[in-house]
C-alpha positions as CSV (number, residue, x, y, z in Angstrom):
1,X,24.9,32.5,-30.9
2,X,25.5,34.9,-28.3
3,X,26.9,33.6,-25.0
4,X,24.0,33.1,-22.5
5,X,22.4,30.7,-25.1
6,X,25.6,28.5,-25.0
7,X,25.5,28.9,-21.6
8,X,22.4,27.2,-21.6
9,X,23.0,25.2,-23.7
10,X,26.1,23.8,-22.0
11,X,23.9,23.3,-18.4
12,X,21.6,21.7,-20.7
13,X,24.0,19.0,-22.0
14,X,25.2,18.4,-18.6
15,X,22.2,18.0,-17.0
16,X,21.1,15.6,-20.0
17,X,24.4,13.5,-19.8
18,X,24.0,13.3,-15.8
19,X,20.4,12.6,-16.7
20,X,21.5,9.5,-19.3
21,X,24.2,8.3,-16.7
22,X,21.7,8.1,-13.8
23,X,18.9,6.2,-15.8
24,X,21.6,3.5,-17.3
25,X,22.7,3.4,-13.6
26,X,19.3,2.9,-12.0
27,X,17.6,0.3,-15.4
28,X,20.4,-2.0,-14.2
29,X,21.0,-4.8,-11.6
30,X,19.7,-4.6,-8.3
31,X,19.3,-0.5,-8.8
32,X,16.3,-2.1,-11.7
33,X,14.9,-4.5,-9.5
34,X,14.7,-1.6,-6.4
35,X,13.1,0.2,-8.4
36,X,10.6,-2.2,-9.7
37,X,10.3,-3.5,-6.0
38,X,9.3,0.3,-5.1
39,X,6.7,0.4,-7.7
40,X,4.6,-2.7,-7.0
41,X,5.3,-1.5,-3.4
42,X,3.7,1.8,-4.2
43,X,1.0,0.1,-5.7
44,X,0.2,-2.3,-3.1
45,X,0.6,0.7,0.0
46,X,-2.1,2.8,-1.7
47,X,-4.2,-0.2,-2.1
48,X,-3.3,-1.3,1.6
49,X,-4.0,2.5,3.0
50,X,-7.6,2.4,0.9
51,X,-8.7,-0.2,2.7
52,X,-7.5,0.5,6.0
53,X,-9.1,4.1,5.6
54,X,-12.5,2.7,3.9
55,X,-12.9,0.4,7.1
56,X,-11.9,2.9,9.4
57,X,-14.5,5.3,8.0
58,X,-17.1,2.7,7.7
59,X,-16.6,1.0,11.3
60,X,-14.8,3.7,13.2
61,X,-11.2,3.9,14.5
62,X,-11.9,0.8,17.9
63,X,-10.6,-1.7,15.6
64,X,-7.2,0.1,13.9
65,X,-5.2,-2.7,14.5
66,X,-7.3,-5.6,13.0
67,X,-8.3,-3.4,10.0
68,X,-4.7,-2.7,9.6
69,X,-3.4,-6.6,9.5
70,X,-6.2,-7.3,6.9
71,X,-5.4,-4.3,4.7
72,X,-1.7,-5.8,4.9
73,X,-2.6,-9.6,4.0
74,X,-5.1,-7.9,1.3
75,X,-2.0,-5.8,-0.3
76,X,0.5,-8.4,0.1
77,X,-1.2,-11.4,-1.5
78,X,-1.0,-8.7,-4.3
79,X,2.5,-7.8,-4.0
80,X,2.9,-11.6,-4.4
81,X,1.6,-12.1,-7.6
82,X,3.5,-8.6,-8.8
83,X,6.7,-9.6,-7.3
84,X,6.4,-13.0,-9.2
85,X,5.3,-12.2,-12.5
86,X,7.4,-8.5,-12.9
87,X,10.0,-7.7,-9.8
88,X,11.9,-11.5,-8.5
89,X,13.2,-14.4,-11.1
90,X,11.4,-17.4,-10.5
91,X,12.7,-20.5,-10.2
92,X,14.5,-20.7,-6.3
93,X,11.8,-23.3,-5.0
94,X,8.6,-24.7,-6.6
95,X,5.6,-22.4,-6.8
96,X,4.2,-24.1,-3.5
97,X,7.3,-23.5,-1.4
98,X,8.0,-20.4,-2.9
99,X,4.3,-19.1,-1.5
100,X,5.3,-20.5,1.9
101,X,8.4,-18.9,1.7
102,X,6.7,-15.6,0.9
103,X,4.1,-16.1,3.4
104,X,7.0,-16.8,5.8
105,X,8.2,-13.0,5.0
106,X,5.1,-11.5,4.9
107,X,4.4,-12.6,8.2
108,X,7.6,-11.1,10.0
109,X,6.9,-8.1,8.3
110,X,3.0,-8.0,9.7
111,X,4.5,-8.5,13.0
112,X,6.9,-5.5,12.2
113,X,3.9,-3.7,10.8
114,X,1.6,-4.3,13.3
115,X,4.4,-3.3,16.2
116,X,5.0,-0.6,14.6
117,X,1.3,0.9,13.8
118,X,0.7,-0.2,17.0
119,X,3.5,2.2,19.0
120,X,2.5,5.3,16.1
121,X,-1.4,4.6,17.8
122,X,0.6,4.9,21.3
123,X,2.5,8.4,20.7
124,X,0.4,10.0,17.9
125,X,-3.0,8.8,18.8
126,X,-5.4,7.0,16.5
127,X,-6.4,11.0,15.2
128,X,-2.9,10.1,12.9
129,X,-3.4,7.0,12.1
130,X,-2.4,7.5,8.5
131,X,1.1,8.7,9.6
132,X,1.6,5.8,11.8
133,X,0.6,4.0,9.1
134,X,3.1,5.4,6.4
135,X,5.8,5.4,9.2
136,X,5.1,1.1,9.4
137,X,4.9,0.5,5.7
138,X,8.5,2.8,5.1
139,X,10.0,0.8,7.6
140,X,9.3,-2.7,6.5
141,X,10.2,-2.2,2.8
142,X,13.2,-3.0,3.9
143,X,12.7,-6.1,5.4
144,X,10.5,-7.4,2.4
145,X,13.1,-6.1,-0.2
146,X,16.1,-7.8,1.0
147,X,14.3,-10.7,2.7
148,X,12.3,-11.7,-0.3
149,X,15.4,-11.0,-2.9
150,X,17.9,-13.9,-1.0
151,X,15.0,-15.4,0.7
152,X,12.5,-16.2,-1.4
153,X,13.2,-15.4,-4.8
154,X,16.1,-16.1,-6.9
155,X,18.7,-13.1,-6.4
């Protein structure tokens, strides 16, 4: 084997072992449960940003704002049933607390969205809206991750 092969070879075997010690890393704990988190998140934004830009086309940009809290009620009931059935342990309070609690969170964060959407209309005008948008929905992942983990759902 000559010696740019086993050089290759070599990066190859690194890269795989940093490869294996990254995914055993991030398919564990709270690093597995992030992740799934970011998934029904991603899953729920493209559904919430769908119908925000379907209304929007269909009605015209006056009403941004109300199109943008129902788009958000919309995505989160979904995020609900994801959260429960794939991302959180069940079990902290019943079912119907559980959905108050929930509901409880999702509300600070449409407040959070809403401000925020609202001050990306302000300085970007409603010609941007999507940005705005995707600048909201970054910032209150954070909020719902750590607010539903020790808030509503068990750890």
């Amino acid at each position: 084997m000559n010696k740019s092969k086993s050089w290759k070879l070599f990066k190859m075997e690194k890269i795989l072992k940093l490869g294996t010690e990254l995914y055993q890393k991030f398919t564990t704990g709270v690093y597995r449960q992030f992740f799934k988190f970011a998934m029904a998140g991603a899953i729920c934004a493209v559904l919430e940003m769908s119908i925000l830009v379907t209304l929007s086309n269909i009605y015209g940009k006056d009403n941004l704002l109300y199109f943008n809290a129902l788009a958000y009620i919309v995505a989160v009931v979904l995020n609900y049933l994801i959260s429960r059935a794939w991302v959180f342990e069940r079990g902290k309070y019943n079912t119907k607390v559980e959905f108050l609690a929930f509901c409880a969170v999702a509300t600070v964060g449409l407040g959070l969205n809403q401000l925020i959407f609202y001050w990306g209309l302000q300085v970007l005008t409603n010609d941007f809206y999507l940005l705005a948008k995707i600048i909201a929905i970054g910032t209150v992942v954070i909020w719902n991750f750590f607010a539903k983990k020790y808030l509503v759902f068990k750890g």
